[in-house]
N, C-alpha and C positions, 0 to 999 in steps of 0.2 A: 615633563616631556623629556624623553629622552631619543638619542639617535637610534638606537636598535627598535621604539617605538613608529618611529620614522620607514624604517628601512621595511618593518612591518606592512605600513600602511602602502609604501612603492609596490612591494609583491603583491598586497591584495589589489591595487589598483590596476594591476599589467596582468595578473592572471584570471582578472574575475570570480577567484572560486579561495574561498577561504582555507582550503582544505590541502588543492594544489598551490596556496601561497605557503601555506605553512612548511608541505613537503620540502619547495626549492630553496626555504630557508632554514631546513635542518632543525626544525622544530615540530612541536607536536601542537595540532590543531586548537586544543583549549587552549595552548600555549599563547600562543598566534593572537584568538580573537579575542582571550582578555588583554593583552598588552591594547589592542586595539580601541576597546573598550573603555578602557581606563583615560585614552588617549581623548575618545572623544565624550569620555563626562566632564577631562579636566577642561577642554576646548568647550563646554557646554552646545557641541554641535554634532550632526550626523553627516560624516565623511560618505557613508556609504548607506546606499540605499540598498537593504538587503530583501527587499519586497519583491524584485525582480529577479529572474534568473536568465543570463549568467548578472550578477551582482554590479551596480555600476555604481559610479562614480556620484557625487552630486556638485550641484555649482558651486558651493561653496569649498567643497571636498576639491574639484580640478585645479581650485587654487592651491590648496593646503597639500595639494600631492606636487603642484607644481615648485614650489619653494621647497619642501622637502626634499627633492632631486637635489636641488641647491646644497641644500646643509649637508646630506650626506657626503656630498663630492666636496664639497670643501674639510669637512672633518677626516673625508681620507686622503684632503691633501696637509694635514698635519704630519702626518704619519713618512709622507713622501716628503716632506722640508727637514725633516729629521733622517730619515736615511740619507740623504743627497750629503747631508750635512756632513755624515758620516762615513762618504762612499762607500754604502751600500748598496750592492746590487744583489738582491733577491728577493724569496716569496714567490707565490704565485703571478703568472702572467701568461694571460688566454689573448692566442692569435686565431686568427681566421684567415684563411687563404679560398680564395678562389679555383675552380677544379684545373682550368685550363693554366694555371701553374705550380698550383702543390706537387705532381707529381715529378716533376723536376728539377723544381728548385729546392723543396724540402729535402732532396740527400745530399745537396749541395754546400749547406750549409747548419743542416741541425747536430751532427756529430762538432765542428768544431766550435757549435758556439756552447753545448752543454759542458766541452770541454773546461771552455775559457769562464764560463761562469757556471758553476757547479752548485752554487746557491737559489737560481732559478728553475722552480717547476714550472718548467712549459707547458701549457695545456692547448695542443692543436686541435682547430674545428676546421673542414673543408666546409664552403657556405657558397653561395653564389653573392654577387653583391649585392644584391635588394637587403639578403639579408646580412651580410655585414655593415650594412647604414644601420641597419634598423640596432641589429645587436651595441652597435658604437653608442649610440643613443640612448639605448636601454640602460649601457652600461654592465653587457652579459662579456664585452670584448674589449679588450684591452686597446686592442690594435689588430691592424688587419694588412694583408700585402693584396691590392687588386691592381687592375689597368687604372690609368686614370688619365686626364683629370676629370674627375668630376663636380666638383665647382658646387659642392655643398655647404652651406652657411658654418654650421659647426662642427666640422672637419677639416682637421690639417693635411695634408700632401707631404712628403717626402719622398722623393722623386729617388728611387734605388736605382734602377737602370732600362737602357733602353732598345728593345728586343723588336729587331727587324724579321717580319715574316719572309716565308722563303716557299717557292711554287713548286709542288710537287706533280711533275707531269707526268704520267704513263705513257707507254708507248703507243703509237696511231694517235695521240692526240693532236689538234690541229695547233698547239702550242710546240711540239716536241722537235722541231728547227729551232725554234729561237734560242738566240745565243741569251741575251737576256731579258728578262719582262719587265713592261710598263706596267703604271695602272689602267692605261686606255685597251691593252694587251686579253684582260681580261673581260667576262662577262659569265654575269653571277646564273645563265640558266646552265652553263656545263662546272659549277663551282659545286663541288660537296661542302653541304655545313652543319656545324655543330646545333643542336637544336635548340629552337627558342630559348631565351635567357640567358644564353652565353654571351660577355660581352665580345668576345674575339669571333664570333658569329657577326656582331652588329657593326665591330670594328672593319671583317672581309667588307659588308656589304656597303660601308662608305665608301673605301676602295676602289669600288668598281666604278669605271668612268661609263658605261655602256646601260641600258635601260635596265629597270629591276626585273625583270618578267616572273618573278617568281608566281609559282600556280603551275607552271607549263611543266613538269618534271612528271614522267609515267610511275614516279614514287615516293614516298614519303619519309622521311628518314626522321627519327628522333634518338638523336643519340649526341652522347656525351665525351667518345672516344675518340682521340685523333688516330689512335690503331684501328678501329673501325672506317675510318675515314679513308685511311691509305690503303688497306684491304681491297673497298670499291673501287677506289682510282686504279687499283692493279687487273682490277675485274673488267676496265675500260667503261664504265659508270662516269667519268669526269674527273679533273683534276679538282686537287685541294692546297690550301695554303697552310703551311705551318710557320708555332712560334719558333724562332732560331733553336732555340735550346731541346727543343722536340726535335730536333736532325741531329741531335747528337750522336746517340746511340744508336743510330740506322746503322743497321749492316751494309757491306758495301755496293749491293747488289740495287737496295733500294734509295742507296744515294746518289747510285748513274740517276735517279729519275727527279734528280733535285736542278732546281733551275732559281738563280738568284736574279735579283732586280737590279735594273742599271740606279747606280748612285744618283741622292742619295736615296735606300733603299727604303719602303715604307715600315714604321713601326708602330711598335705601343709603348709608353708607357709604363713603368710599373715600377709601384709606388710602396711604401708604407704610409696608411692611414692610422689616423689617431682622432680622442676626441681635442678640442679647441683648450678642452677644460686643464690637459696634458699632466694625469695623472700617471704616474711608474712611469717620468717621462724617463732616467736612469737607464732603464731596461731597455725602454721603444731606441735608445740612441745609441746604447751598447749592439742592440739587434741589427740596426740598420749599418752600423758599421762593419759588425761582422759580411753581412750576405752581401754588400756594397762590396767588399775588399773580396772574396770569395767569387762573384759575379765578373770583376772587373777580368781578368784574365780570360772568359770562356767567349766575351762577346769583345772582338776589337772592333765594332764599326763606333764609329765616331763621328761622323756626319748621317741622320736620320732625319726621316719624315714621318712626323706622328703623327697616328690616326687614330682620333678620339673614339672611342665607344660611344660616346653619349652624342656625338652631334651630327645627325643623319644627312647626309650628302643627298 
């Protein structure tokens, strides 16, 4: 029995297809299903039921895949007690970020940390976070930057920093006197929103102290753009809420139409994730200090109210 037999049998169990496990593991299919093979004459047992298609698992196999996760992750945490040992920071290390802040917090902080650590290939994935649980899990991600908390069993939280939304009103709207907004202030049938799946969609609608009426809207929007967002609101469509650091860059034409919240203000969260298991933890605490030190100057509020994604008002 060997780990790369091991790691083998992970990809055939997550991809079903012996052919697609073999691809993702940079081997070639005979490759692949003799090592497997071999695995389960010496186990004198069938891992996989290959009768069906797509290919599943068997009950004795959901075991033997389940402990398998096990050894691999602890045999590549050999490899990480030995660089720590060494302060080493590098190798490969895949992030995932979320859409509603990759675009702006990735030039904030990827030039200086390639800078300071020139040994680390970063491999970014934009993902929504369903699939950043999943990928942590998988073990396709190293770590991930989303809202949080999330309050998932085997996930750690690192809390990077905390990013108060800010009301973006157009002119004639029935907010555009007010010096500043409440949450009671709002109501989610004149709010433009990002489209299902966005946490900072799920985050607006806790927000709002006033009924949900959603249905009632003469249109349907599914979109993923906070520029798509303020476009409407200039079209007199409705106001929108933005993350702080998305009013950076506004010109100053569309910053007359920004309107802040009376202290303190509502925010998110946002974190770096990791698995519990805290592999290349080296890297995840080199990472967080960077965009932590990098973050701390753009946002000075200091007193916030966070508002969860995950827990519906």
């Amino acid at each position: 029995m060997t780990i790369t037999q091991l790691q083998y049998v992970l990809a055939v169990a997550e991809y079903q297809n012996f052919t697609l496990a073999a691809e993702k593991s940079f081997v070639t299919q005979p490759t692949l299903s003799m090592q497997v093979q071999k695995l389960e004459d010496e186990l004198d047992i069938l891992i996989f039921d290959r009768s069906k298609k797509p290919i599943s698992v068997t009950d004795v196999g959901k075991k033997i895949v389940a402990q398998a996760k096990n050894i691999v992750n602890e045999a590549a945490r050999i490899k990480d007690i030995v660089d720590q040992e060494k302060g080493y920071i590098g190798g490969d290390f895949t992030l995932g970020i979320i859409p509603t802040i990759m675009p702006t917090l990735l030039p904030m902080f990827l030039k200086t940390f390639i800078n300071k650590y020139p040994r680390v290939n970063l491999i970014i994935k934009e993902q929504n976070t369903e699939d950043l649980i999943q990928n942590i899990q998988d073990g396709h991600l190293d770590a991930a930057i989303a809202a949080t908390p999330l309050e998932i069993e085997f996930i750690k939280e690192r809390p990077l920093y905390y990013e108060p939304f800010v009301g973006y009103v157009p002119q004639d709207h029935r907010l555009r006197g007010v010096s500043e907004l409440t949450p009671e202030d709002l109501n989610v049938s004149d709010i433009l929103l990002l489209q299902d799946g966005h946490c900072f969609r799920e985050g607006v609608l806790n927000l709002c102290k006033s009924p949900k009426k959603l249905g009632e809207e003469h249109f349907s929007l599914q979109s993923g753009s906070f520029e798509t967002l303020i476009n409407l609101s200039n079209e007199g469509l409705g106001m929108t809420l933005l993350p702080f650091l998305n009013t950076l860059e506004l010109d100053e034409k569309h910053k007359g139409n920004l309107k802040y919240f009376k202290e303190p203000p509502p925010a998110r969260e946002v974190s770096l994730i990791f698995h519990k298991s805290e592999l290349k933890i080296q890297i995840t605490e080199a990472l967080r200090d960077v965009i932590a030190s990098v973050v701390r100057g753009a946002i000075a509020f200091q007193d916030v109210k966070i508002i969860s994604p995950m827990n519906h008002a």
